[in-house]
N, C-alpha and C positions, 0 to 999 in steps of 0.2 A: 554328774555324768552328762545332763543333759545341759549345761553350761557348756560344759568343752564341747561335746558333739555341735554346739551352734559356733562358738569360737572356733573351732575347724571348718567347719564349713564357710564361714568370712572369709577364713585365710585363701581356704583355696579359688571359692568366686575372685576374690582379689588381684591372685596370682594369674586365673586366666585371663581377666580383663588385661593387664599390664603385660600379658603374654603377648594379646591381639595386638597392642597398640606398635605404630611404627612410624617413627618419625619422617614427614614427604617434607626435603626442600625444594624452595620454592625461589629458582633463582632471578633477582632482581633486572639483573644488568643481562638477563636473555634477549636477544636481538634479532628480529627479521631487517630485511631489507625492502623498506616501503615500498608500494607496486600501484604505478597509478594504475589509475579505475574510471569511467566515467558513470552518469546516470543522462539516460536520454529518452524521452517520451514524445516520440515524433506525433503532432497533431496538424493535419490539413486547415484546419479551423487557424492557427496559432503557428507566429514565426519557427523558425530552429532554433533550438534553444538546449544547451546541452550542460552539465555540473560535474567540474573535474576535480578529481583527488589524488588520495595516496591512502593505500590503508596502512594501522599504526594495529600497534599492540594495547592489547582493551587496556594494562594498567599504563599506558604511556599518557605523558599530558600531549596534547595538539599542538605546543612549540617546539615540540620535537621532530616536526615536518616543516614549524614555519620555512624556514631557508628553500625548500621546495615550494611550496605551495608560492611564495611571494615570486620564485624565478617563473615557475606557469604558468603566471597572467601574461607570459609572450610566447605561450604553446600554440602548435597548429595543430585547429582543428577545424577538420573538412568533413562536410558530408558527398559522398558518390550515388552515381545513381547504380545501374547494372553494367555499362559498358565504361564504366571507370570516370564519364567521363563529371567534373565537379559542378555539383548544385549550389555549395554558397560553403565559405569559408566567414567561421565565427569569431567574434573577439569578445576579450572577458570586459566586461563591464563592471566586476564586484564581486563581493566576496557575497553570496546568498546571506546572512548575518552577521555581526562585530562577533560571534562564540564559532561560527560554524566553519572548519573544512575545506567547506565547497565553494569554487570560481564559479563565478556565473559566466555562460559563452550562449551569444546572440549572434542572429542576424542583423546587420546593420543597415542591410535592402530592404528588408522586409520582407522577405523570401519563404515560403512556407511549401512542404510537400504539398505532396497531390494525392487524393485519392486512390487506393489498387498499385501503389507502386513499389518496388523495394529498393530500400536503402544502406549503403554502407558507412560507421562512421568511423573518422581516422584519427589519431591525437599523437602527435610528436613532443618530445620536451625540447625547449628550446636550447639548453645547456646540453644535453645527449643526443643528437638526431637516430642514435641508432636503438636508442628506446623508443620504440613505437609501439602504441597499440591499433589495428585493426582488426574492429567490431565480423562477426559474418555481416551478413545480410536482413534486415527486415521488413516487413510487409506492414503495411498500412491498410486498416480497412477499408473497405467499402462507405459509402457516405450511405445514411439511411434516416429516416425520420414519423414521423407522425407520431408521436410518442405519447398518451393522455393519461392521465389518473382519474379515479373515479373516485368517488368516499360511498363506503357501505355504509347500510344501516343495520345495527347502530354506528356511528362514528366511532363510538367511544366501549372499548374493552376490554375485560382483562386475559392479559394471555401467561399463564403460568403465573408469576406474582408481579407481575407488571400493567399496566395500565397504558394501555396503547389507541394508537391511530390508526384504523383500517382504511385500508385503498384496495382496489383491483387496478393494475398496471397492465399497459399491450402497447404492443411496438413491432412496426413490421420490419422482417428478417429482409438480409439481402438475400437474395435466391441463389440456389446452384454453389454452393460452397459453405463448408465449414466457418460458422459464424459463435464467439464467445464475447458473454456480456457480464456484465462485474453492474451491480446497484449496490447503490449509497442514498445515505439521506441527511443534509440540512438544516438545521433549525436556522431561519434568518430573524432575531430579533431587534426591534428598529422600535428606540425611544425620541418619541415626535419631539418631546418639549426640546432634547440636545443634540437631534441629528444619527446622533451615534448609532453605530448595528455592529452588531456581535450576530458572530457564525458560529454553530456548535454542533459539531456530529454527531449525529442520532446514531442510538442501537435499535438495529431491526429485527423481527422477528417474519418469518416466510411461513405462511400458511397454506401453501402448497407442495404439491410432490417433488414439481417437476423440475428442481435446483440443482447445484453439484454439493450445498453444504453437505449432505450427511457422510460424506466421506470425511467430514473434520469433525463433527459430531452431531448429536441428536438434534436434527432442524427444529425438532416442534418446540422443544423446552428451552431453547437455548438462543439466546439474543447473538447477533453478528452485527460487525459493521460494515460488512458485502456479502452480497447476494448472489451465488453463481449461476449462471445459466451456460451451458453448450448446449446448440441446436447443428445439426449435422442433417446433410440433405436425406431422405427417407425416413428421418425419426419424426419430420414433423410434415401434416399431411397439409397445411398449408404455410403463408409468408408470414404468421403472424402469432406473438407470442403473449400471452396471457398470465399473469400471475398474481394472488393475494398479496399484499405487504401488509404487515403493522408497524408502526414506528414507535416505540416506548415514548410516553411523554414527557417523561422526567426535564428533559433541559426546559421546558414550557412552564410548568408548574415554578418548577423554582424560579422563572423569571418574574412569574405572576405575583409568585412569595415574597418578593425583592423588592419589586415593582410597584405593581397592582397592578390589574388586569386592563384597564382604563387608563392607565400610562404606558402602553406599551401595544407595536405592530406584529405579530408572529407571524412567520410563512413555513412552511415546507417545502421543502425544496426536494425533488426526487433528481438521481441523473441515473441516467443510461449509459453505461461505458462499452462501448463496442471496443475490442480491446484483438490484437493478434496473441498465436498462442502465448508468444514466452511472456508476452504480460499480464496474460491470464494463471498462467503457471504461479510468476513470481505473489502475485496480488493471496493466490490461493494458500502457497507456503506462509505468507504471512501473516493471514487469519487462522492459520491452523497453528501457528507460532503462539498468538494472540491468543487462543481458547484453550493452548492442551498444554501447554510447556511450564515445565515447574510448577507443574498440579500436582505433582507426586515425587516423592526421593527415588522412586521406581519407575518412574516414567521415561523412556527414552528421548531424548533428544532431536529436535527438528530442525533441521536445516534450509535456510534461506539461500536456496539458491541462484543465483543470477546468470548472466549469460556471459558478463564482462568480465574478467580474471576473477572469477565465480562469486563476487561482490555484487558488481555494479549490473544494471540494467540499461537493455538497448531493445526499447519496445515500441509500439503506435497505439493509439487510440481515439475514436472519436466520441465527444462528451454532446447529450443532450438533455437538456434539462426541463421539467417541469414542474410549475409549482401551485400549490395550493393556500388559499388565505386563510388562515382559520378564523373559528366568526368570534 
């Protein structure tokens, strides 16, 4: 009896699983209509410089655009200032990579924004003129500087199960306006005997409050590869902004392990990105992409969202860097 009652009980666990199931197709030959896109990161420091495409379907191969992407490199693309009138007209120079996508479009003057100003960018295809894309408007920040790192004592700690590099960071604000900054960190390692330097992004960890990560997750425990900060006028009672960093030393260690520590230059490298809002926005979706996404079969979904045919990005920033030697 107790045979059958388990032989029953198979059957019918069985029959519900095979009840649940239901076959999803998944059709191959589904088809958008590719939509160029640009990526544009206006710097005062740095020509115009702008990276055009087309977006494709994630299972399509990228020769599935070539025929666009090769007619493009005769696309107009202009930058305007506010009263329309043109800053500088780009031409492609290159394909960013032999695998990648993206045209490269430069200035050929030499031509760079300015400071505090907003910009419009335009892209025509050369085959369609009546596909056009025009960007809104963006803002370029404010130029700002003084930017120094200190090293605490100890230099060397550990912060959750990492092993890191302590700094105090401060940099003074522009005043009088809503001011957004994004930190990164560097590893510059430079082998004397062959020249060569290798660059490799450090994970930071933020020892202070006063960040935007914990709206992506818990700042203390958790390593990032940008640092957010919004300063807004009346939040901060003076021009100058203060913050702990740790830099995990992993990429260091293993250069030492590879190396030895006597064939080899390390730096750190900190930067300051003074950044306007939508490239604060997009930088921040994507660290939150980066630490929360596909942690879980129940985790919701995060979206990158852009400004240009809700892909591409059309932002300003201006970078400063500061670095440190280690001994």
């Amino acid at each position: 009896m107790t045979r059958l009652l388990s032989f029953l009980s198979i059957v019918v666990l069985l029959s519900l699983v095979l009840s649940c199931e239901k076959e999803l197709r998944f059709d191959r030959n589904l088809t958008t209509n590719p939509r160029l896109y640009a990526n544009c990161l206006l710097n005062p420091d740095s020509i115009y410089r702008a990276y055009i495409s087309y977006t494709i379907n994630i299972t399509d191969p990228i020769s599935d655009i070539q025929d666009k992407i090769d007619k493009a490199q005769n696309a107009l693309v202009v930058i305007t200032d506010t009263v329309d009138n043109i800053s500088d007209t780009l031409q492609c120079v290159g394909k960013y990579s032999d695998e990648s996508s993206f045209l490269v479009f430069e200035s050929l003057t030499g031509t760079r924004p300015q400071f505090d100003r907003s910009y419009k960018l335009e892209v025509s295809e050369p085959f369609n003129p009546k596909n056009r894309m025009s960007t809104n408007y963006t803002l370029t920040p404010d130029d700002f500087d003084s930017v120094t790192l200190t090293p605490l004592s100890p230099l060397v700690q550990i912060i959750h199960t990492d092993a890191t590099f302590r700094f105090e960071l401060e940099w003074e604000n522009p005043v009088s306006k809503d001011n957004f900054f994004i930190i990164e960190g560097i590893f510059k390692i430079t082998h004397p005997q062959t020249g060569d330097i290798e660059y490799i992004r450090a994970n930071l960890y933020s020892t202070s409050s006063n960040n935007d990560n914990g709206s992506i997750s818990d700042h203390i425990t958790n390593e990032f590869l940008y640092l957010f900060f919004m300063d807004r006028p009346g939040l901060n009672t003076t021009n100058i902004t203060k913050t702990k960093i740790a830099v995990v030393t992993a990429p260091y260690e293993n250069a030492v392990d590879n190396f030895g520590q006597n064939n080899i230059d390390a730096e750190i490298i900190v930067r300051v990105l003074q950044v306007n809002k939508p490239t604060y926005d997009y930088y921040h979706d994507v660290e939150n992409y980066r630490k929360n996404n596909n942690t879980s079969i129940f985790s919701l979904p995060i979206i990158v969202q852009g400004n240009i045919q809700g892909v591409g990005l059309f932002g300003a920033q201006v970078i400063r860097e500061v670095v440190y030697t280690l001994p």
